[in-house]
C-alpha positions, -999 to 999 in steps of 0.1 A, spaced: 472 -28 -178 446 -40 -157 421 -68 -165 388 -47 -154 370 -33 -182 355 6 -185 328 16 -205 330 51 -210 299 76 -212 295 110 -226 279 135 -200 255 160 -222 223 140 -238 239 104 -224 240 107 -184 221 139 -186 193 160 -199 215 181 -227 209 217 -227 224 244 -247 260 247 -233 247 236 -198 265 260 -173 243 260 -138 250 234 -114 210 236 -106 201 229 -144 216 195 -140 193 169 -148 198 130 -145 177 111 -171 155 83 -155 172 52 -151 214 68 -148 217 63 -112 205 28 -114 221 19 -146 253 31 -136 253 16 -103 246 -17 -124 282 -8 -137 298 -4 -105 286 -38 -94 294 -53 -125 331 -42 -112 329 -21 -145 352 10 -145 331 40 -152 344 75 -170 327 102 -187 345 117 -212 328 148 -224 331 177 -250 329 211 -231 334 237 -259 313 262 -240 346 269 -221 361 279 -254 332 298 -259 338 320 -229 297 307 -220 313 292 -185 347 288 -175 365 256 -157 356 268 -118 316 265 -130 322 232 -150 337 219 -117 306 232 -97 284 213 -122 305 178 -116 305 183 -80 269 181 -86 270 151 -111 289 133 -83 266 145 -55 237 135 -77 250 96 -87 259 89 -54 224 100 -38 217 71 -60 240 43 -46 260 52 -79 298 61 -88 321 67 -115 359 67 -114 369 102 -135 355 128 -157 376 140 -189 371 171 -205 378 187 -237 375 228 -228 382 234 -266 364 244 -295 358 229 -326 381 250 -347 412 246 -321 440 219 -323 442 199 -300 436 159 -296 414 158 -270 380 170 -290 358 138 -297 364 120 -317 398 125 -310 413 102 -286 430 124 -261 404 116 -231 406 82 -233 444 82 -235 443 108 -201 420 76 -188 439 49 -199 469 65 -180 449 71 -151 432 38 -147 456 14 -169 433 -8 -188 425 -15 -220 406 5 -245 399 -19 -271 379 -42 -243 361 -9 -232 320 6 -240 314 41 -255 281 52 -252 269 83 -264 244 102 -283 264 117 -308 283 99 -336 317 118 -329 311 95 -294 303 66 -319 338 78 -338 356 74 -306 348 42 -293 357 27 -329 391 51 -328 401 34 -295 387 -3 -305 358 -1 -279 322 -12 -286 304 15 -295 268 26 -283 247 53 -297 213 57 -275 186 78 -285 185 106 -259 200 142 -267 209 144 -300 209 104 -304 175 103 -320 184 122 -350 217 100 -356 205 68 -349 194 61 -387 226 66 -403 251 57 -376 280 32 -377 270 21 -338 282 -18 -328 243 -10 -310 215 15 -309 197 14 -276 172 33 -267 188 48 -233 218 41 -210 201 13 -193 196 -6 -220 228 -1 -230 237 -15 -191 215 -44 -205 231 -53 -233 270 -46 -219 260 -71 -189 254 -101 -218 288 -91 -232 310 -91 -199 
């Protein structure tokens, strides 16, 4: 294991605008703030992974040749920013199919883990969903739920370590913690 810590991000309504089953590279769009917050990461020395649900795959809305077309964009877009982030792990499954990588499951951060060899119980989860709030508490990370995407409607009844309002505040508050 390796003493840098990750924080770990979920893509749709976290790093980006969420749309239904987003599946065109030119629909991608950055919230204010990402590129900056994230690069705040990187010079933090903070790993950085996304870890994202994809069941639009299962779904037969997209397959895994456009969802790599749309990360080649999420790359292309960060780094226009001065920003970077070390992997992106997807679930292509569907709610209803077995397998251990669907949040909250753990499989993602496990496939990180392996890559990146550090530990999960001193990494972030930020998300706007409480399966990503789920997650980070699965794994032992802090969790953050922020209140873009879906995050607005969960933030009353969640079981979030913190509630922020967007990733960069979340960036603010993980930089008083490392």
């Amino acid at each position: 294991m390796t003493s840098r810590r990750f924080v770990l991000i979920d893509r749709d309504g976290t790093i980006n605008v969420e749309k239904h089953y987003l599946s065109d590279p030119d629909q991608l769009e950055l919230y204010p703030g990402v590129g900056a917050a994230i690069r705040r990461l990187n010079r933090l020395d903070l790993g950085v992974v996304v870890v994202t649900n994809q069941s639009g795959i299962a779904r037969g809305y997209f397959d895994l040749a456009r969802l790599e077309e749309i990360h080649t964009r999420l790359f292309a877009l960060l780094e226009s920013e001065g920003a970077a982030i070390d992997g992106i792990y997807v679930c292509p499954h569907g709610p209803d199919d077995d397998c251990t990588c669907r949040k909250p499951l753990p499989g993602m951060v496990e496939q990180a883990v392996a890559d990146h060899h550090f530990d999960p119980a001193r990494a972030f989860m930020i998300g706007d969903k409480e399966v990503d709030v789920e997650l980070g508490h699965g794994v032992g990370a802090v969790s953050f739920l922020v209140r873009t995407g879906h995050g607005a409607k969960h933030a009353g009844g969640t079981k979030a370590d913190y509630v922020v309002d967007d990733l960069a505040q979340a960036v603010k508050v993980i930089e008083t913690l490392v």
